[in-house]
C-alpha positions in Angstrom: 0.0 0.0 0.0 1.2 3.5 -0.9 1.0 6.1 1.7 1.8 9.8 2.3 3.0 10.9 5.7 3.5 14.4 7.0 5.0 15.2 10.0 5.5 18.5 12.5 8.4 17.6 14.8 10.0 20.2 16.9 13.4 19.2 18.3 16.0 18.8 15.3 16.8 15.1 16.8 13.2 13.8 17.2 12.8 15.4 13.7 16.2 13.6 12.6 15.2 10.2 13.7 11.9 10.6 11.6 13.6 11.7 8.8 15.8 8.8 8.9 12.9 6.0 9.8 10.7 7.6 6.7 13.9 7.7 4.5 14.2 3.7 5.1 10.4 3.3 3.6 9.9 5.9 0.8 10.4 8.6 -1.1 11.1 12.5 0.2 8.4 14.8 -1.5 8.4 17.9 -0.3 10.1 19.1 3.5 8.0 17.3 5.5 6.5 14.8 3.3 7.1 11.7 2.4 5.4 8.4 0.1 6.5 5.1 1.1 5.0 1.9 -0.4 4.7 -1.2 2.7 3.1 -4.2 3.5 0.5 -4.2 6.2 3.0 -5.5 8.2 5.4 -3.2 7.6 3.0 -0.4 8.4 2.8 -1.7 12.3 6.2 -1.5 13.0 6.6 2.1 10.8 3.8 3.5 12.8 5.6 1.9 16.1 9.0 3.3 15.4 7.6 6.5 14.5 5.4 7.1 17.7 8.7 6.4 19.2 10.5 9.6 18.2 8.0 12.4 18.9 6.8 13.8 22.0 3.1 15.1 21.9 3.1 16.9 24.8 5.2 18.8 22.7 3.0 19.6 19.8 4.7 17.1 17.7 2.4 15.4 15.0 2.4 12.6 12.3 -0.6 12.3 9.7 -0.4 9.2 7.5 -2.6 8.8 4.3 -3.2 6.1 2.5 -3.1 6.5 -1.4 -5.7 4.3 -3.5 -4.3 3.7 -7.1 -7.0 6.0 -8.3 -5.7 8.5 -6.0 -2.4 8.3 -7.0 -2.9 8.0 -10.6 -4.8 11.8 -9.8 -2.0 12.9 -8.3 -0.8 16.4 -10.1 2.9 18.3 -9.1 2.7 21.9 -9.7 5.8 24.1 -9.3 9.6 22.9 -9.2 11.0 19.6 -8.9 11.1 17.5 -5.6 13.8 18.4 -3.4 16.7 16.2 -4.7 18.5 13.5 -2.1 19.7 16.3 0.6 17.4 17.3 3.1 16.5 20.6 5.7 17.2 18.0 8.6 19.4 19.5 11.0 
């Protein structure tokens, strides 16, 4: 299954250690965006080792979507080119 996550992290490790665990998935789409393609399976333990590295208290946030085919096959990029391979991560 395809799946979009978007994440507001506030401390630069937290955010680092997200970055890193998404990076493992998928694909880096825009600064705080990434699609990753997983099993069901897989979507446990991404969703378990990502709870792992925020702190809510803290206002930190993930929201995962899942992508149907139709909705990917919808899916339009407007503006310049994803970010290439380095990333904002501190």
């Amino acid at each position: 299954m395809r799946l979009a996550i978007a994440y507001d992290v506030s401390d630069d490790g937290n955010r680092r250690q997200v970055y890193q665990t998404l990076q493992r998935y998928g694909a880096w789409r825009q600064y705080s965006v990434f699609e990753v393609d997983v099993t069901k399976a897989e979507r446990v333990d991404l969703e378990d080792e990502l709870e792992s590295h925020i702190e809510p208290a803290d206002g930190d946030r993930i929201r995962i979507y899942r992508l149907c085919q139709s909705c990917q096959d919808n899916t339009t990029d407007i503006g310049s080119d994803p970010p290439n391979e380095q990333s904002n991560v501190l």
